[in-house]
N, C-alpha and C positions, 0 to 999 in steps of 0.2 A: 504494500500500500504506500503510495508515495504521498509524502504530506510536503509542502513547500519543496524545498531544495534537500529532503533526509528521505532514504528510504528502511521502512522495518521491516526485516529479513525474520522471518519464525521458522528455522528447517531443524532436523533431529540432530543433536546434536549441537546446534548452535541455539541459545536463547536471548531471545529482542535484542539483536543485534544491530544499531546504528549507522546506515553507511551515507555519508553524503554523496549526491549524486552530479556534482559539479565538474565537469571533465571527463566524469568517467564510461568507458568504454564496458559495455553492457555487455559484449562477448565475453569478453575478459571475467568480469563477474561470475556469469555462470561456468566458466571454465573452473574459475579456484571454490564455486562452493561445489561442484561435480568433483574436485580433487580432495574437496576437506571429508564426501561421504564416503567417496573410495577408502581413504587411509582410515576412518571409522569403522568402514566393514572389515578394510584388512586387519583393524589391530584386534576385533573379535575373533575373524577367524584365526589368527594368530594363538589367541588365548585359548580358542576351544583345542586344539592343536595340542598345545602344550599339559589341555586337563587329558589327553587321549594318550601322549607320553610320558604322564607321569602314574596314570591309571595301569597302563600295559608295565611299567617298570617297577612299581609296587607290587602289580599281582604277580607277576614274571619270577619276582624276587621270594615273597612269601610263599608262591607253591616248588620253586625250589628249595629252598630250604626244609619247606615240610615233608616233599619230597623223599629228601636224603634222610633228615633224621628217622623219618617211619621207617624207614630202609632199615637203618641201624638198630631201632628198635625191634624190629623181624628180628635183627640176626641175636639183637642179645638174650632175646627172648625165647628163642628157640632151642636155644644153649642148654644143654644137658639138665644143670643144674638147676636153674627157670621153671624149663619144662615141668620139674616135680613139684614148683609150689602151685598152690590154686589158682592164686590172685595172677599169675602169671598168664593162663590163657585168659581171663575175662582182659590184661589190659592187651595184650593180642587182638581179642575183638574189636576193640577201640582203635589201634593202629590197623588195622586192615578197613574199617571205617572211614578214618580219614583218606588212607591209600585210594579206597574207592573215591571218593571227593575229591580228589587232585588230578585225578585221572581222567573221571569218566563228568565229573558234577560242574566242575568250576570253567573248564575252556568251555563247556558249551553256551555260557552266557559270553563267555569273552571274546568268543569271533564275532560275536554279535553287535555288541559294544563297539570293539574295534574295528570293525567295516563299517560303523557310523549309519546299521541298519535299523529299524524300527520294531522295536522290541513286541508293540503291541502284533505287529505281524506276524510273528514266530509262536505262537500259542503252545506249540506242542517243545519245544524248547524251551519258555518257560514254565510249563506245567511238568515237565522233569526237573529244571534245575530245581524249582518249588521243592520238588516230592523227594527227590537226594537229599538237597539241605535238611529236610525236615525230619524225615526219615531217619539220616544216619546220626542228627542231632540228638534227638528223640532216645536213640539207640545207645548213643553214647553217655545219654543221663542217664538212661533205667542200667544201666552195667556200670556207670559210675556208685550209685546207691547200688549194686549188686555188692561190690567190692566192700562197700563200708559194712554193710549188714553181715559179709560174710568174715568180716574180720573181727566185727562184735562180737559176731555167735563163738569163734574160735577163743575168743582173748575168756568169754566167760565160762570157756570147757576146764573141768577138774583135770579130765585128762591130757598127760603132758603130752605134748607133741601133736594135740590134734588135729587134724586133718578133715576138710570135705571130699570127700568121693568126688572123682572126676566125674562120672555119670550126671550126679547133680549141679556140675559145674557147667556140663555143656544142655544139661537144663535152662540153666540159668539164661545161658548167654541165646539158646534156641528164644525161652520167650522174650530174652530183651530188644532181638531184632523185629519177634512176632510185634512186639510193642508200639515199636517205632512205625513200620511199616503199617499197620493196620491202622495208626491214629492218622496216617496221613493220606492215606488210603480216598477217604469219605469225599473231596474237594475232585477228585477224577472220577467219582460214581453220580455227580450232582449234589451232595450238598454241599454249601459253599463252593469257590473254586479260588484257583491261581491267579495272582495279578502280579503285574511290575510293581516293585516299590518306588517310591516318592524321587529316588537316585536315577534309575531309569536302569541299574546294573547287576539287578538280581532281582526276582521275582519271590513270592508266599501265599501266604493264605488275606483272602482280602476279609483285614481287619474293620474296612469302613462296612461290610455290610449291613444293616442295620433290620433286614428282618428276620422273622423269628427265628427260623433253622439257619440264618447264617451267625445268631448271636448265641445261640443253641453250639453251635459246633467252635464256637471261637474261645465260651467258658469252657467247655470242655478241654480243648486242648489245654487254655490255662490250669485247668484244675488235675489234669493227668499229666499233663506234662513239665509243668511249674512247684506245684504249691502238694502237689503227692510226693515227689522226689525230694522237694525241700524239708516237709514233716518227717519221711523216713530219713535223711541224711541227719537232721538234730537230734530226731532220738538216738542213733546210731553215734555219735560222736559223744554223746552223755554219758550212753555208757563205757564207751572206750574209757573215754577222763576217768568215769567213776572207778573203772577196773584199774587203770593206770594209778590213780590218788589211793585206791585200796593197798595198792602191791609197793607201793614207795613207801606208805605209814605202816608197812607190816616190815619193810626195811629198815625204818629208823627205829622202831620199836624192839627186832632182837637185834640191832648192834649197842643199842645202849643197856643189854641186857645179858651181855656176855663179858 
């Protein structure tokens, strides 16, 4: 809008810009504000650019390294002597978990991502990475709380040296995948389902649902998969302390009594 001899320029990027219009060469004008929105859009895509290499060089980084340590973990764990404690195959189940997640879970959002394709179009790519993450997540809590409960029950046996039966171990570790797998299950048979998260760089269960069966399946998860493992993990740890606090005060009591 040109007022007197001042023109106000309102483009993105620039705000109520002042330019007098006395001499000036009006080609010229649209030339450098055609050059001020280029170098705008270049310095975004610049930036987006740089969240795409540094996104690729963090995940790149952390599934190597987790990579190699699971690795390590297989080998020490398979180690003769390992092999014969309990607690030894359930964290096996755990490394073989993550192993499947770095392998089979995690690139397949991240071609995704990094070909700069549209997440919403891939349904069936995120309704796995969804159902991995959740799954093996899921999996690795209920064997997390296997381990503690199963070190409780030991720590409170009379008898020395006790031991769980393998049979019951690979019980254990049978329903702790049944666990995982089945709670995540329900989102690929119709209730609720899978969405991209708010990042745009991994997918879950869509927490905005708001009706009944999708609020239905959302406490559920929290309450089996949350606030069940959390109650078994405190009572479990209480009595570890209490069994630990017992066998210290039965310590201090015959050395001061010898």
């Amino acid at each position: 809008m040109v007022n007197g001899e001042a023109l106000i320029v309102h483009n993105w990027g620039i705000s109520s810009t002042v330019i007098t219009t006395k001499g000036m060469n009006w080609t010229t004008f649209k030339a450098d504000l055609k050059s001020s929105s280029n170098r705008t859009n270049q310095e975004s895509s610049n930036w987006q650019e740089a969240q795409y290499i540094a996104y690729a060089t963090v995940m790149c980084t952390i599934l190597t390294i987790g990579f190699l340590g699971n690795i390590l973990s297989v080998i020490v764990l398979c180690q003769p002597y390992h092999r014969k404690q309990p607690l030894a195959h359930l964290m096996l189940s755990i490394v073989v978990g993550d192993l499947i997640l770095i392998v089979f879970g995690y690139p397949t959002m991240m071609t995704v991502v990094l070909r700069r394709l549209d997440i919403h179009a891939y349904q069936a790519r995120c309704s796995w990475d969804a159902f991995a993450n959740g799954a093996v997540g899921l999996t690795s809590i209920a064997t997390f709380t296997a381990m503690t409960i199963v070190l409780s029950y030991c720590m409170h046996q009379k008898t020395p040296r006790f031991r769980v039966s393998s049979v019951t171990i690979f019980r254990l570790i049978a329903a702790c995948w049944s666990f995982g797998v089945i709670l995540m299950l329900p989102p690929l048979l119709g209730w609720n389902r899978f969405v991209p998260g708010a990042a745009g760089i991994s997918c879950g269960p869509d927490w905005t649902d708001t009706s009944a069966s999708g609020r239905t399946y959302n406490l559920l998860l929290i309450i089996l998969g949350f606030c069940g493992p959390s109650i078994a993990l405190s009572g479990s740890y209480f009595k570890i302390f209490r069994c630990v606090s017992l066998y210290v005060n039965f310590l201090r009591f015959r050395s001061t009594h010898e």
